[in-house]
N, C-alpha and C positions, 0 to 999 in steps of 0.2 A: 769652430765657428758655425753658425749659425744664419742661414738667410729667412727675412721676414718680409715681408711687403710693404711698403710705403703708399700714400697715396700717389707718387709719380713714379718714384724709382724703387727697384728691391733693397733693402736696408742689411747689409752685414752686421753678424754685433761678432767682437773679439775684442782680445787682451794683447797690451803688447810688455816689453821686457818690464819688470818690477808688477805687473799686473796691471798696469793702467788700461783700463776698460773703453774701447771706441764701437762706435757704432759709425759705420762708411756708407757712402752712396754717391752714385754718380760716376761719370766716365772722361777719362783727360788723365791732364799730369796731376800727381796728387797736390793737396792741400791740407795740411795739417790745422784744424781747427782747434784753438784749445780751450778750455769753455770758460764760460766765467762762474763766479764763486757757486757751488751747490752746497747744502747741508751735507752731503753725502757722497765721498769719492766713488761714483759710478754712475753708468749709463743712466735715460733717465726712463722712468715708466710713466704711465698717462696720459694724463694732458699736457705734461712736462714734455714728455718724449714726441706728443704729436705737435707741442710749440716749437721746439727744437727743432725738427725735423721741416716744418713750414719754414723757417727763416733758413733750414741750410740751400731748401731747393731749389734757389737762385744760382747758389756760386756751384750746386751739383750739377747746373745744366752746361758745365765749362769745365769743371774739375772732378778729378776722383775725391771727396773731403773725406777726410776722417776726423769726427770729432771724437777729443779723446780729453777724459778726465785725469786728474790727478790720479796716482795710487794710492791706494788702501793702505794704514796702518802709517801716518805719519811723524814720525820720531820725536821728544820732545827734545826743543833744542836745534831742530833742525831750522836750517836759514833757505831762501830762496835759492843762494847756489847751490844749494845742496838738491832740491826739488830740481833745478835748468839741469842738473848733473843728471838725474836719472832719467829726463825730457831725453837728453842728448843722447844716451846709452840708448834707449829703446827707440828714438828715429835714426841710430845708425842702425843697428840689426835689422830693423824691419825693411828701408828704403835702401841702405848702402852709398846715398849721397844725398846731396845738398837738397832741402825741398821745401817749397812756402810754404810760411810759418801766418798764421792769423790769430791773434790773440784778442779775447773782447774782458774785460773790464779784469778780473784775477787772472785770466789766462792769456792778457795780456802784460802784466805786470811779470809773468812769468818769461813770455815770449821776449821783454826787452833782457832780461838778465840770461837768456840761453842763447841771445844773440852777442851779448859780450863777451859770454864767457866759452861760449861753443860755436864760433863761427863757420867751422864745417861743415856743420847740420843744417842751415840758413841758409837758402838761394834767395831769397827777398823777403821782407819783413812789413807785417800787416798790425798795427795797434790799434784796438777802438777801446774806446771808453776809456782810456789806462795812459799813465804818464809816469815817467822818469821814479818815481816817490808817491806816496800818498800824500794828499791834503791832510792838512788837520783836522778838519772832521770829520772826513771819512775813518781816518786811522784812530780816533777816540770811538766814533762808532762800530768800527770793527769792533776794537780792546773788548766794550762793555758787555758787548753781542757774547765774543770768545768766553768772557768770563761766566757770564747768566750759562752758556751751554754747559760748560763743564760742573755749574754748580748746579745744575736740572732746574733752573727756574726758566722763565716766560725774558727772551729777552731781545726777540728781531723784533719792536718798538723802538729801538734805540740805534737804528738804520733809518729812520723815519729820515732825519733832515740830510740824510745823502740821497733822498730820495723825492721830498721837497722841498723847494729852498722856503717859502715864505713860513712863518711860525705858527702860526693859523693852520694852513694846508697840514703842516706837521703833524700838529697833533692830532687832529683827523686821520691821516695815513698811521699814524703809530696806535691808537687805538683800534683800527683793524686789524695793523700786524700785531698788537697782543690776542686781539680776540682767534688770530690763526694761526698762532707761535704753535700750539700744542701739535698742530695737525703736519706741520713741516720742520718737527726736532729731527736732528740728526743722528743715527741707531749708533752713530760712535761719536761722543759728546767732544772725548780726550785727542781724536782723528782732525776731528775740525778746530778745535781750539789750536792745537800745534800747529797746525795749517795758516789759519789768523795770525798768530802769535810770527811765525814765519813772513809773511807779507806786511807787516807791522814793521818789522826791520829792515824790509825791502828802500835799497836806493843806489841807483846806477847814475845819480845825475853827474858826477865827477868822471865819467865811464864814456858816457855817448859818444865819445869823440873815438870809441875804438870801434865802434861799430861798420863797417867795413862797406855792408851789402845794401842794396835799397830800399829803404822805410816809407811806409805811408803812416802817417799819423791820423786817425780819424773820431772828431768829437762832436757833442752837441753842442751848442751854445746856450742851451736851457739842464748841464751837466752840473748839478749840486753838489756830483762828487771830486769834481775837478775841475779848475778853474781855467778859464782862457789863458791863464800865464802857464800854466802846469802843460797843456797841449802844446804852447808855443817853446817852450822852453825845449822840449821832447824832442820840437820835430829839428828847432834849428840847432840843436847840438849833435844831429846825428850827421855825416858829411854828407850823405844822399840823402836828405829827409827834407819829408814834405808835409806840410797838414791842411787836411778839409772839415771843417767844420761844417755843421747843417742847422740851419733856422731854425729856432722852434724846436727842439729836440735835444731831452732827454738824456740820462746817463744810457738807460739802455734801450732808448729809442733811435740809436745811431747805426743797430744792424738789422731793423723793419725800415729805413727812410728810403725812398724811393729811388736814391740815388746811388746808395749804396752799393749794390751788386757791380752795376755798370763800373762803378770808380774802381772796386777793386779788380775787375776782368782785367781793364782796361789797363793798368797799374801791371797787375801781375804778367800783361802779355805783351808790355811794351818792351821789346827787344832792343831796343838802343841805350835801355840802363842796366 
């Protein structure tokens, strides 16, 4: 491991079991952050790392977070349980018990199926952006994305309308993400594609009802990727599930909203659930 400085607090970088790479910071009980979708299973560098790092230093002023990515080298064929399987292995060796889980839009898609399916690892459960299943447009948007990468063409334009809803904005937004596909390929094409390919299949909606421990659901109401019924659907099939939606706000404008840190302090420290 490794300590580097943040601009608030010193930033750890380590790997935990199967290799999944985190970067920690902050002091408390931990907090398992799991990120959402990257080109690349690993911590992040740049301006990535110093965006990352601005949106964790809210919940790092309350908790120890560890955000921590997927592993490297993801199998073809492999399904989401199989991804919550090796989540589970590597937060029992590291923490030895239960410990909140925060998942934002893929790392929340992960977070519901490692709380079905590994309920020990989960002391409370945090979702944003993410619901039960994928929408239909996000899930054809992925597809298209997975296949352009694997076959080395130009293809996060085709993320465009999970990222604007109107058709206009779209194709504006998607002609920039062509014009800066080249600059954010992912250096393992066949990593990422499995990965997609993997969350493509993802669906716990038959499930929620086993989920045991207490959920917050949290979305925007300006979310192209998923829809008010998809959040609603999420929160009330969980038995302790809750959801907050925010005005005005984006698929991944729901972990910058102002209200966010407070909901989930507040969430994660209320003792009577």
């Amino acid at each position: 491991m490794m300590g580097k400085s943040g601009d608030e607090f010193a930033v750890t970088e380590g790997v935990l079991r199967h290799g999944m790479p985190y970067l920690a910071l902050g002091n408390g009980r931990p907090l398992v952050f799991l990120r959402w979708f990257t080109p690349d299973h690993a911590n992040p560098t740049g301006w990535m790392r110093s965006s990352e790092l601005k949106k964790l230093a809210g919940l790092a002023r309350n908790f120890r977070v560890y955000a921590v990515s997927r592993a490297p080298g993801t199998a073809a064929g492999a399904t989401m349980a199989d991804l919550a399987g090796e989540h589970a292995e590597a937060l029992r060796a590291e923490f030895g018990e239960p410990v909140d889980v925060l998942g934002v839009s893929s790392g929340g898609s992960i977070a519901l199926q490692l709380a079905v399916d590994h309920p020990d690892v989960v002391r409370k459960l945090v979702v944003v952006s993410a619901a039960c299943r994928l929408d239909p447009a996000l899930r054809i948007g992925q597809r298209r994305y997975a296949e352009a990468v694997l076959a080395g063409r130009r293809g996060l334009h085709h993320m465009a309308l999970t990222t604007v809803g109107n058709p206009v904005g779209a194709r504006l937004v998607g002609a920039a993400m062509w014009l800066v596909d080249p600059l954010v390929r992912p250096k393992s094409p066949a990593d990422t594609h499995h990965f997609l390919l993997a969350e493509d299949g993802f669906d716990v909606t038959e499930r929620l009802g086993e989920i045991m421990v207490p959920a917050l659901i949290i979305g925007g109401e300006r979310d192209t990727s998923y829809s008010a019924e998809s959040f609603r659907q999420t929160a009330d099939g969980i038995p302790d599930g809750r959801l907050v939606r925010y005005p005005g706000t984006g698929h991944m404008g729901a972990v910058s909203h102002s209200d966010f840190v407070d909901d989930v302090v507040r969430f994660l420290g209320d003792t009577s659930t």
